[in-house]
C-alpha positions in Angstrom: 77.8 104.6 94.1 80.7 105.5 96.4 82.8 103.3 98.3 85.7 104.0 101.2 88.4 101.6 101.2 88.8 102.2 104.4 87.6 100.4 107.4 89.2 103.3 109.5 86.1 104.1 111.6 88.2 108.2 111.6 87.8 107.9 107.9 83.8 106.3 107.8 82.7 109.3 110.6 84.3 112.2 108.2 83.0 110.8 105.0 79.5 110.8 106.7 79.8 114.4 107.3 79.5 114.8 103.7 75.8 113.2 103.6 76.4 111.2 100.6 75.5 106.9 101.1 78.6 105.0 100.7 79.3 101.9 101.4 83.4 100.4 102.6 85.5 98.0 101.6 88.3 96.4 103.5 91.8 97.3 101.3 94.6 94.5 101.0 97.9 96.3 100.3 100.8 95.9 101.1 102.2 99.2 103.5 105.5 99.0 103.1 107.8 102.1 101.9 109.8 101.7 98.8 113.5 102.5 99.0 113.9 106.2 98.3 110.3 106.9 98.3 109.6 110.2 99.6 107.2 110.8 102.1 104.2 112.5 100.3 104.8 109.4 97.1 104.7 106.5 99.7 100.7 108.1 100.3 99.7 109.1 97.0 101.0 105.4 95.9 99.1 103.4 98.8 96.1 105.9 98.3 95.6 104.8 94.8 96.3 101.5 95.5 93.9 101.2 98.2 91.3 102.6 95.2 92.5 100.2 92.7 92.5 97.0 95.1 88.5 97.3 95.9 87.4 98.8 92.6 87.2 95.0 91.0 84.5 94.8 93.4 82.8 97.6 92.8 83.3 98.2 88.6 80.9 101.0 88.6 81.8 103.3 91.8 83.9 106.0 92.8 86.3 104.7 95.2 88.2 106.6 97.6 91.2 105.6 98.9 93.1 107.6 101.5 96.6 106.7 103.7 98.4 108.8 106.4 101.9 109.5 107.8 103.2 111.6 110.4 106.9 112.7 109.5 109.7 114.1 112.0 112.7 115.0 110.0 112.4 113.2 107.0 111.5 109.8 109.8 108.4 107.9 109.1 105.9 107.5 111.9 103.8 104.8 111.2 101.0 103.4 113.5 102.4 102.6 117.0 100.8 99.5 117.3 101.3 99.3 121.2 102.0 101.3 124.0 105.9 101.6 124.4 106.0 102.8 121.0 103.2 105.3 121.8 105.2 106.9 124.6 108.3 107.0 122.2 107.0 109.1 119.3 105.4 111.3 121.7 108.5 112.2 123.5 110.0 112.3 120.3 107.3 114.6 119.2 107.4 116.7 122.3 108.4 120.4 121.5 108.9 119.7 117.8 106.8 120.2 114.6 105.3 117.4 112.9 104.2 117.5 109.3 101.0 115.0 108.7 101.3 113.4 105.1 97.5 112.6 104.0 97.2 110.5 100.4 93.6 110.8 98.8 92.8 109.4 95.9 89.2 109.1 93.6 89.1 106.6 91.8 86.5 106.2 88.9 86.1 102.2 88.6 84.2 102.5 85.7 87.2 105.0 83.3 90.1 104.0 85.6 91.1 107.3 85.9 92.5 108.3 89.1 92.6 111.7 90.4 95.1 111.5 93.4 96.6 114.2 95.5 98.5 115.0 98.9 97.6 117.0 101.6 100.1 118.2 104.1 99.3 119.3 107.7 101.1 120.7 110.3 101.0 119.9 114.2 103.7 121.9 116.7 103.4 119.9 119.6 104.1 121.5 123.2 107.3 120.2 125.2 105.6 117.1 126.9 106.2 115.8 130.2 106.6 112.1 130.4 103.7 112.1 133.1 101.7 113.8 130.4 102.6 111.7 127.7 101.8 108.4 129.8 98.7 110.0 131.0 97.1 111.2 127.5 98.4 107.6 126.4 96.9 105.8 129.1 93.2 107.6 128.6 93.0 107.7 125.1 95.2 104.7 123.7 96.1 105.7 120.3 97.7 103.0 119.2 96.2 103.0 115.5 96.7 106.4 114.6 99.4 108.0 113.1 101.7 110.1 115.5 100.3 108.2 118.4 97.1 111.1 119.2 93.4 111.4 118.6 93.0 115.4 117.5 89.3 115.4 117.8 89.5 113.7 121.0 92.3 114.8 124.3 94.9 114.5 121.7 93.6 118.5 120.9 95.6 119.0 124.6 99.1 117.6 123.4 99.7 120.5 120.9 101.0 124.0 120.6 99.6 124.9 117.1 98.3 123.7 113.8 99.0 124.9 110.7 96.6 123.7 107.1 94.3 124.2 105.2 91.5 121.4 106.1 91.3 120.3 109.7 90.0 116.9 108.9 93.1 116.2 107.0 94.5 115.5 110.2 92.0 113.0 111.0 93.0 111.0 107.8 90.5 112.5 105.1 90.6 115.8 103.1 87.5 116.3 103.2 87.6 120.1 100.9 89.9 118.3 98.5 87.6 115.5 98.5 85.0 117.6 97.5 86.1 118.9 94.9 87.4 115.7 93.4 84.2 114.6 93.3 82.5 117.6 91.9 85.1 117.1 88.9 83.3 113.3 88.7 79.9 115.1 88.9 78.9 114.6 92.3 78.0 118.0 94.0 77.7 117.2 98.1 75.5 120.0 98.5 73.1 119.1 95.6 73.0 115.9 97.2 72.7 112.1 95.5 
């Protein structure tokens, strides 16, 4: 049995692509970034606790656990939450690389072991009106994603050039790591269930 502890529909449509049945669970942890923490430990840490909090539930699943941040010079950029602070990391992205932080962790419920790694993502934004910003904002109102953008949706429109090695990382889930750290718990995707 595998389970998302996620209820990020971007996470549940990715996972799908995989063809494997899961189920998800709703994750309560606490978000917050520890003093000091770096970037890429903040999601490795709330990836693995994202696992940890719905494997009780689930004491004989995989559990995978994923978190994202978008960075901008060692800054943070959380989930805007609303509009104004939308149109600010925009123009803050505007003309500037941004490196995309993505946690994923498998969790085996039934050993406890926890294979957990971090997957890093590049995104060089073109220099971005404010018309442009207000009008990819207004159509597509990203307000719970990382970065404030949608890349499978307009979002694509917003950016120069981008730089890793799984696409869907962007999107909040690894989805070649992924694979493989479930091959190394003896699910093979292409096998199937």
């Amino acid at each position: 049995m595998i389970v998302l502890a996620s209820t990020s529909p971007y996470r549940r449509v990715l996972l799908e692509r995989l063809g494997l049945p899961f189920t998800n669970a709703s994750p309560l942890v606490d978000e917050s970034r520890r003093a000091g923490e770096s970037p890429q430990a903040l999601v490795m840490r709330l990836a693995e606790s994202k696992a940890r909090a719905v494997a009780g539930a689930h004491p004989r699943a995989l559990v995978i656990g994923a978190d994202q941040v978008a960075v901008i010079d060692d800054d943070v950029l959380g989930k805007p939450g609303g509009r104004d602070q939308a149109v600010d990391q925009l123009a803050r992205a505007s003309g500037r690389t941004v490196v995309f932080w993505t946690g994923l962790c498998l969790l085996n419920a039934a050993t406890g072991q926890a294979r957990t790694v971090c997957e890093p993502f590049q995104v060089r934004f073109r220099h971005l009106t404010p018309a442009q910003i207000l009008g990819y904002i207004d159509r597509e109102q990203p307000f719970n994603c990382a970065g404030s953008f949608k890349s499978e949706g307009l979002g694509i429109a917003l950016f120069e050039r981008l730089d890793g090695e799984d696409p869907n990382a962007l999107v909040g889930l690894p989805l070649i790591r992924l694979v493989a750290l479930l091959q190394a718990e003896g699910v093979d995707v292409l096998v199937g269930p």
